[in-house]
N, CA and C atoms as an extended XYZ file, in Angstrom:
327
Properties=species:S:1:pos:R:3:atomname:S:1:resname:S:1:resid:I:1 pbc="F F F"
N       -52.343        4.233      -35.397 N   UNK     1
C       -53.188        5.349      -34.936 CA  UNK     1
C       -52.340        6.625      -34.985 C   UNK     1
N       -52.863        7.667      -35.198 N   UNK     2
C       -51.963        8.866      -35.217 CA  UNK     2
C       -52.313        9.588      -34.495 C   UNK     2
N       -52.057       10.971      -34.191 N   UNK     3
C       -51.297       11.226      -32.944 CA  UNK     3
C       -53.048       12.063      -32.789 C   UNK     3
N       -53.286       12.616      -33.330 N   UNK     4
C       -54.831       12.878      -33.445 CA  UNK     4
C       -55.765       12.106      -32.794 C   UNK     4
N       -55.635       11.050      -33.850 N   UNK     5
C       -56.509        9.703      -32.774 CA  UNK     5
C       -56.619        9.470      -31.696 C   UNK     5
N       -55.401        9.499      -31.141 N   UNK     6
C       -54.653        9.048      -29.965 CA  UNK     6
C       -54.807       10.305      -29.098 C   UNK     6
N       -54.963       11.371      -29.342 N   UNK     7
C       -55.206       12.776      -27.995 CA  UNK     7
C       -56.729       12.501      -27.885 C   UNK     7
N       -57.502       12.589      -29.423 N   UNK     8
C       -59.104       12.462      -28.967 CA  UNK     8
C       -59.288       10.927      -27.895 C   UNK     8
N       -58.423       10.053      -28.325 N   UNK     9
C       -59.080        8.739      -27.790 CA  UNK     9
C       -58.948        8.927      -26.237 C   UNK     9
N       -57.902        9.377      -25.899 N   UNK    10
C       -57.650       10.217      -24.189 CA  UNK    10
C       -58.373       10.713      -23.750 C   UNK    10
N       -59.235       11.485      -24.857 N   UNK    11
C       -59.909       12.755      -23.946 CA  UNK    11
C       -61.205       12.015      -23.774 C   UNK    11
N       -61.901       11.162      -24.877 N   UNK    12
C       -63.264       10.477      -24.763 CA  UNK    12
C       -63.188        9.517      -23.671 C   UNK    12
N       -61.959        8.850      -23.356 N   UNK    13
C       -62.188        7.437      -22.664 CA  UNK    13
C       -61.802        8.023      -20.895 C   UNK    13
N       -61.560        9.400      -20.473 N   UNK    14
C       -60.910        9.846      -19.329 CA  UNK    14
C       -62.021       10.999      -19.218 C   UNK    14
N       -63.077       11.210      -17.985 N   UNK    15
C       -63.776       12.161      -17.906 CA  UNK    15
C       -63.243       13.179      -16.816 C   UNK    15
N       -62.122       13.000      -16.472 N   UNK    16
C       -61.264       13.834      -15.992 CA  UNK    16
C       -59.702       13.911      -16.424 C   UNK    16
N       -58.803       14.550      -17.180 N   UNK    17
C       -57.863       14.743      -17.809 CA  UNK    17
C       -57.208       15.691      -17.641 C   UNK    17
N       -56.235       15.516      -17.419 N   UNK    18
C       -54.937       16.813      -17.545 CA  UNK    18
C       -53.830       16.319      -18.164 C   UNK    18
N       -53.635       17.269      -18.792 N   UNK    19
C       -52.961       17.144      -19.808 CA  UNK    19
C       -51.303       18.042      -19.285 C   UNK    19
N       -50.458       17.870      -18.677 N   UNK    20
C       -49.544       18.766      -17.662 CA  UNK    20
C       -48.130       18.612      -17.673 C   UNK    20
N       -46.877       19.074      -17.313 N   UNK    21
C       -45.760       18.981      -17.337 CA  UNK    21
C       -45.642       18.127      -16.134 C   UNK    21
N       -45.092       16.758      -16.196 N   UNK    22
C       -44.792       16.248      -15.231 CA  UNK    22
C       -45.605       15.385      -14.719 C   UNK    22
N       -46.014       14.740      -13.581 N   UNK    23
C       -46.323       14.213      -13.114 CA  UNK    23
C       -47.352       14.887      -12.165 C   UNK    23
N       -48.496       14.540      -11.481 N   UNK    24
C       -49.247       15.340      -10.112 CA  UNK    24
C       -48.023       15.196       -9.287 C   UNK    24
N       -47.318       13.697       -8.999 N   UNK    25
C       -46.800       13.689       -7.751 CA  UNK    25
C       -45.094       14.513       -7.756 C   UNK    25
N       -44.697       15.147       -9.050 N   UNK    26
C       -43.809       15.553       -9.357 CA  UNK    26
C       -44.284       16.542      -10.678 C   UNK    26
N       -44.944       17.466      -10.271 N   UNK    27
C       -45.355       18.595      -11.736 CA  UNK    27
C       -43.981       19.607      -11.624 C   UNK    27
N       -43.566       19.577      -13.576 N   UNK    28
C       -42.281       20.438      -13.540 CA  UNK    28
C       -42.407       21.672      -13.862 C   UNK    28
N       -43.518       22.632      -13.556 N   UNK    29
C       -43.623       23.849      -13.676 CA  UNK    29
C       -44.633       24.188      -12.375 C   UNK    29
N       -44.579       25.560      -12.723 N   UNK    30
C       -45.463       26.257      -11.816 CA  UNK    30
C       -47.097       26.187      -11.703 C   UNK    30
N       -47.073       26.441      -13.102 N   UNK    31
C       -48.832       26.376      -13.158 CA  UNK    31
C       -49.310       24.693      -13.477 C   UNK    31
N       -48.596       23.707      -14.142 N   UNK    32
C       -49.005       22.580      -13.806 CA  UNK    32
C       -49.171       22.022      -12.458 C   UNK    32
N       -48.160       22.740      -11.147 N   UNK    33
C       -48.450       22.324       -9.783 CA  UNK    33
C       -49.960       22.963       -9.247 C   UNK    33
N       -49.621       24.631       -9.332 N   UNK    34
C       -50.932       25.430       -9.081 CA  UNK    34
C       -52.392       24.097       -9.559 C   UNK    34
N       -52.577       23.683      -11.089 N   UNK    35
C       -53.371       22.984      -11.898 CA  UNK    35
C       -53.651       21.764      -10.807 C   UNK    35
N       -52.590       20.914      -10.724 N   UNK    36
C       -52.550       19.976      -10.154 CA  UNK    36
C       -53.350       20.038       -8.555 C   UNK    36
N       -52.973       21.087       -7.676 N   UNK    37
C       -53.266       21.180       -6.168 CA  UNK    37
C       -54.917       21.392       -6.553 C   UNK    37
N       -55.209       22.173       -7.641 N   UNK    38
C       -57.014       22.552       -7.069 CA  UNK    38
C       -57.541       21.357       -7.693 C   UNK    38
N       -56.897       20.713       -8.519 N   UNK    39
C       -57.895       19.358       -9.143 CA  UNK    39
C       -57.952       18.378       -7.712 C   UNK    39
N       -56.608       18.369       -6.755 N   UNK    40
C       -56.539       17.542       -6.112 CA  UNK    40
C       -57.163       17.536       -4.574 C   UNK    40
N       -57.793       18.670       -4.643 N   UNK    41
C       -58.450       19.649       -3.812 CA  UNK    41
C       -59.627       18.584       -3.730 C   UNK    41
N       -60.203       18.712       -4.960 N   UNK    42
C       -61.709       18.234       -4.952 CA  UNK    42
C       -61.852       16.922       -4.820 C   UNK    42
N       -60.679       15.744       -4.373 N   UNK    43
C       -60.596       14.762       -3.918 CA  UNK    43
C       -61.333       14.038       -4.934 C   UNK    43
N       -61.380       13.884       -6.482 N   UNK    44
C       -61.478       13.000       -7.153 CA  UNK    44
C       -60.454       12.435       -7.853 C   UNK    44
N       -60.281       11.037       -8.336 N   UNK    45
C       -59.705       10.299       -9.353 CA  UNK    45
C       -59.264       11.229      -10.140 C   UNK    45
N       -57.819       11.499      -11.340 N   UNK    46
C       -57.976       12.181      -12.489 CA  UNK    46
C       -57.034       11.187      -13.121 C   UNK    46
N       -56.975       11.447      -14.655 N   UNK    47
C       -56.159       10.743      -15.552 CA  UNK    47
C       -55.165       11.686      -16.083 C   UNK    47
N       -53.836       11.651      -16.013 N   UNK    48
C       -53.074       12.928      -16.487 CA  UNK    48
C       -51.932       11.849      -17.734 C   UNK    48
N       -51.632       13.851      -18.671 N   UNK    49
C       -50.653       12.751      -19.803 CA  UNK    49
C       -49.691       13.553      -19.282 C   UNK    49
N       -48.090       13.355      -19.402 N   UNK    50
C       -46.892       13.986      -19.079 CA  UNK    50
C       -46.836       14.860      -20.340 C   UNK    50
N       -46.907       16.120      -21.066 N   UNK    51
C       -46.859       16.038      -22.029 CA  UNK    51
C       -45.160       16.274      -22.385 C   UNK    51
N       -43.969       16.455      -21.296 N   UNK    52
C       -42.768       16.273      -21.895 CA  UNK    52
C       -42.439       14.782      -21.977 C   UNK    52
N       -42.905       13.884      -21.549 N   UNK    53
C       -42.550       12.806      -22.153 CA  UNK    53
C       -43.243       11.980      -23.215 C   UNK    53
N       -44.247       13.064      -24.121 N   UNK    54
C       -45.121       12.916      -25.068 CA  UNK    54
C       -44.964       13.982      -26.261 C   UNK    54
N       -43.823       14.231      -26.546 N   UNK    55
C       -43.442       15.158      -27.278 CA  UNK    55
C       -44.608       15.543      -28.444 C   UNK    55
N       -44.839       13.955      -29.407 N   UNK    56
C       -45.936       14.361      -30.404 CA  UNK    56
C       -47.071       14.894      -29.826 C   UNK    56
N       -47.340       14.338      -28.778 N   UNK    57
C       -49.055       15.398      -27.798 CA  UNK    57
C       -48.273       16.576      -27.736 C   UNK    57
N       -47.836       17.008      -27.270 N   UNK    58
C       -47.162       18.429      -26.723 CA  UNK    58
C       -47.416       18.934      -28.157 C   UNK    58
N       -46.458       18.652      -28.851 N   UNK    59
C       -46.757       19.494      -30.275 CA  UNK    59
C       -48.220       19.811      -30.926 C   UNK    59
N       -48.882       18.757      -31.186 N   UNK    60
C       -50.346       18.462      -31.500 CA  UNK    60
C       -51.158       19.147      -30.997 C   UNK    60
N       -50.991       18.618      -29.662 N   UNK    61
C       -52.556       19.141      -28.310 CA  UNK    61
C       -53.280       20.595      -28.669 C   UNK    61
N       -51.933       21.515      -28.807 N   UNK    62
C       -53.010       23.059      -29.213 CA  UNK    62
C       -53.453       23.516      -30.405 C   UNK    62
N       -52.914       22.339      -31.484 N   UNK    63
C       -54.054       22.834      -32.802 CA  UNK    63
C       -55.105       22.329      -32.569 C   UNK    63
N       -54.942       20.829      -31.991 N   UNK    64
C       -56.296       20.512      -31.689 CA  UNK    64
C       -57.006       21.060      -30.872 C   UNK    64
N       -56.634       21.441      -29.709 N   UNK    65
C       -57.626       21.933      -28.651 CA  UNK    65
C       -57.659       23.185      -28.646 C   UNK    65
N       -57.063       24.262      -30.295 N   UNK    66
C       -56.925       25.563      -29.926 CA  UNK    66
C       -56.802       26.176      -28.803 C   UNK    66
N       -55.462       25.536      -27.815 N   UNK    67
C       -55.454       26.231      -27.242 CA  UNK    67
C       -53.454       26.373      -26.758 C   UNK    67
N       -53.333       27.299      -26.812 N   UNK    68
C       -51.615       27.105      -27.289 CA  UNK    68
C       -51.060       27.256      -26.066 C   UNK    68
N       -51.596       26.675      -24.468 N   UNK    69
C       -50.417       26.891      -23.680 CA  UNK    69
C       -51.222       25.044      -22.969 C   UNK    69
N       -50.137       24.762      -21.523 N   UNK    70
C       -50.359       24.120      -20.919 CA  UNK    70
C       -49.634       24.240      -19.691 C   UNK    70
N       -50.812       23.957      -18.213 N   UNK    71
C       -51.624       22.493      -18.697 CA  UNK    71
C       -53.576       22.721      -19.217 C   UNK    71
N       -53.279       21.804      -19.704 N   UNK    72
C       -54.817       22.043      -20.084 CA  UNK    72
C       -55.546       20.628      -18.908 C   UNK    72
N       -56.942       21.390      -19.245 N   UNK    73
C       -57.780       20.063      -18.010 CA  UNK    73
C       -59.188       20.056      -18.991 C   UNK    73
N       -59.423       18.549      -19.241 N   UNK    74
C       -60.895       18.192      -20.392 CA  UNK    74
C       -61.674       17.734      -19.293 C   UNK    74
N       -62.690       18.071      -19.217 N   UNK    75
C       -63.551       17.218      -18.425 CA  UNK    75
C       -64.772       17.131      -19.067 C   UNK    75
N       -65.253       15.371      -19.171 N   UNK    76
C       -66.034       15.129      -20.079 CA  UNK    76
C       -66.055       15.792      -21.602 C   UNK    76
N       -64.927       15.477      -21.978 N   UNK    77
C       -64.468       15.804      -23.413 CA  UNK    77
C       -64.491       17.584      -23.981 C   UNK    77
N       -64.665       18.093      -22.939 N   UNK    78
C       -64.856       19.445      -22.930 CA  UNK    78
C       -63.611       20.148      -22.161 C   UNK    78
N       -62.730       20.981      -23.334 N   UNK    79
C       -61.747       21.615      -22.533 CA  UNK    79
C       -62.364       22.983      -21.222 C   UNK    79
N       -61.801       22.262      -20.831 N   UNK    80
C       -62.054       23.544      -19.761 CA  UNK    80
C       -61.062       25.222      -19.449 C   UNK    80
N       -60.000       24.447      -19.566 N   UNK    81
C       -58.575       25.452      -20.016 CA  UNK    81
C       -57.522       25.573      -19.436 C   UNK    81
N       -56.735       26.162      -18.945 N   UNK    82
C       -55.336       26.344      -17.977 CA  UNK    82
C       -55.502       26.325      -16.811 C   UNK    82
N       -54.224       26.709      -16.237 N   UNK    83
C       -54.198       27.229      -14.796 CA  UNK    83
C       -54.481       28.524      -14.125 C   UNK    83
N       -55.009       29.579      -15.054 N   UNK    84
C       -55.830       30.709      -14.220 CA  UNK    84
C       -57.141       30.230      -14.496 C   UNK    84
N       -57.602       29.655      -15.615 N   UNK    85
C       -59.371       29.378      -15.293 CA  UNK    85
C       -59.560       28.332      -14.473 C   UNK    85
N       -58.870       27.314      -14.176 N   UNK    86
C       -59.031       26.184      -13.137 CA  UNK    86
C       -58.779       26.748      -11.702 C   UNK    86
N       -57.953       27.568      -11.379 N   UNK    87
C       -57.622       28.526       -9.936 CA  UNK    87
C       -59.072       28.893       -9.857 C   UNK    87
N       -59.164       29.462      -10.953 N   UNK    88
C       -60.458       30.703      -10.510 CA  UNK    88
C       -61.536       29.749       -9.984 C   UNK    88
N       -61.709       28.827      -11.002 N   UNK    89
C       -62.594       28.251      -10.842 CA  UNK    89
C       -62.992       26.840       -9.549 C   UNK    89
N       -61.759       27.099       -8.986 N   UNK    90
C       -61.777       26.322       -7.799 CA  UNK    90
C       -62.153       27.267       -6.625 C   UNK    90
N       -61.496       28.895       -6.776 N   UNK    91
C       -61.376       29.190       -5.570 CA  UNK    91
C       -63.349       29.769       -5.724 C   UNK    91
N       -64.000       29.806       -6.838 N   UNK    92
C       -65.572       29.968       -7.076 CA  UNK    92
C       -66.383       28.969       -6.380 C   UNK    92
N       -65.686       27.542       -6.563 N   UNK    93
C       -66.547       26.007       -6.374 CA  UNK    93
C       -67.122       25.575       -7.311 C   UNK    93
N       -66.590       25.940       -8.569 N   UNK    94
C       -67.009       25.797       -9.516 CA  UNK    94
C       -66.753       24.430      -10.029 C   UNK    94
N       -65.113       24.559       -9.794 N   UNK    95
C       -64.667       23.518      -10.451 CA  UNK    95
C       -64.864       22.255       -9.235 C   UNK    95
N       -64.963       22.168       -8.018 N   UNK    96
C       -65.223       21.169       -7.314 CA  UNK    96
C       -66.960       20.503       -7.947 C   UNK    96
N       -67.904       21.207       -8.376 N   UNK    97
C       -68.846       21.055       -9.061 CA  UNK    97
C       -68.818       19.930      -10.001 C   UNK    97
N       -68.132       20.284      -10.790 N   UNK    98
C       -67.813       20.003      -12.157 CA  UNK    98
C       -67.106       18.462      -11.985 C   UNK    98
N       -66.256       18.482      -11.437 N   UNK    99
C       -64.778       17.423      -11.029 CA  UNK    99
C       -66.209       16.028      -10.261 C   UNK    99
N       -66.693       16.330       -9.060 N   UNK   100
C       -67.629       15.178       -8.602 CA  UNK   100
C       -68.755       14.985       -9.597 C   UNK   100
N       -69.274       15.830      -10.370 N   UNK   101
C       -70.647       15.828      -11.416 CA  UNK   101
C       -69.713       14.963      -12.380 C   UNK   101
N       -68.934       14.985      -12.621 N   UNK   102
C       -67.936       14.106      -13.711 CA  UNK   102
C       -67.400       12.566      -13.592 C   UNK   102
N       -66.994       13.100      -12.227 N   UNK   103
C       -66.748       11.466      -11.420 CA  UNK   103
C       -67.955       10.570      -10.827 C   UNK   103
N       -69.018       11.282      -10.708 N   UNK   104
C       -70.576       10.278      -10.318 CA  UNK   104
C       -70.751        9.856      -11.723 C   UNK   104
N       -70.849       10.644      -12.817 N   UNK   105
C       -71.338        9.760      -14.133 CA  UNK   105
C       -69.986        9.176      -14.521 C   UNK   105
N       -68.841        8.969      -14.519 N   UNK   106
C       -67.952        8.021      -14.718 CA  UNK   106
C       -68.000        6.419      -14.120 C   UNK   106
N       -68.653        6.782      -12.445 N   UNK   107
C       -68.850        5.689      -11.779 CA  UNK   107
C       -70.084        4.874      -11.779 C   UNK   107
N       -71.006        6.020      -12.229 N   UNK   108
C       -71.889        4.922      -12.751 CA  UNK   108
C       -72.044        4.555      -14.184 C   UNK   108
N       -70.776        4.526      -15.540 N   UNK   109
C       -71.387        4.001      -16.320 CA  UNK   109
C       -70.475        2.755      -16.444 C   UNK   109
């Protein structure tokens, strides 16, 4: 499988995704922590990739997802984007919206 395969197959089979430096319980930057606290806010499940210990994703991820920084967050196969549109969009309720509307159809299929 190549490395293509393998980012789409992440993003289809995980309806919540982040894609981030580090770990949630250890994120190694700033805006992957910022990323991390409002996803974790909304008290759902998420699936995250490390992308420094995924070097080929790291490289890959922003031709594919046109989008050239990280962390990025897909929900339901739809990028959503970094850590100022996920802030914003937490401190709106937007993204708490989005995050349980994602995790009810995950749990029920």
């Amino acid at each position: 499988m190549d490395i293509l395969d393998t980012i789409k197959e992440q993003i289809q089979s995980n309806s919540i995704l982040l894609y981030m430096k580090g770990s949630p319980n250890q994120p190694q930057c700033g805006f992957s922590a910022q990323t991390v606290q409002a996803l974790m806010a909304c008290g759902e499940r998420f699936a995250y990739v490390d992308i420094l210990s995924n070097p080929d994703i790291r490289a890959n991820l922003p031709k594919y997802a046109n989008w050239p920084t990280f962390p990025q967050l897909w929900i339901n196969g739809e990028l959503i984007g970094g850590c100022d549109i996920v802030t914003e969009m937490h401190a709106s309720g937007e993204l708490l919206a989005l995050v349980k509307e994602a995790a009810a159809a995950q749990s029920a299929s």
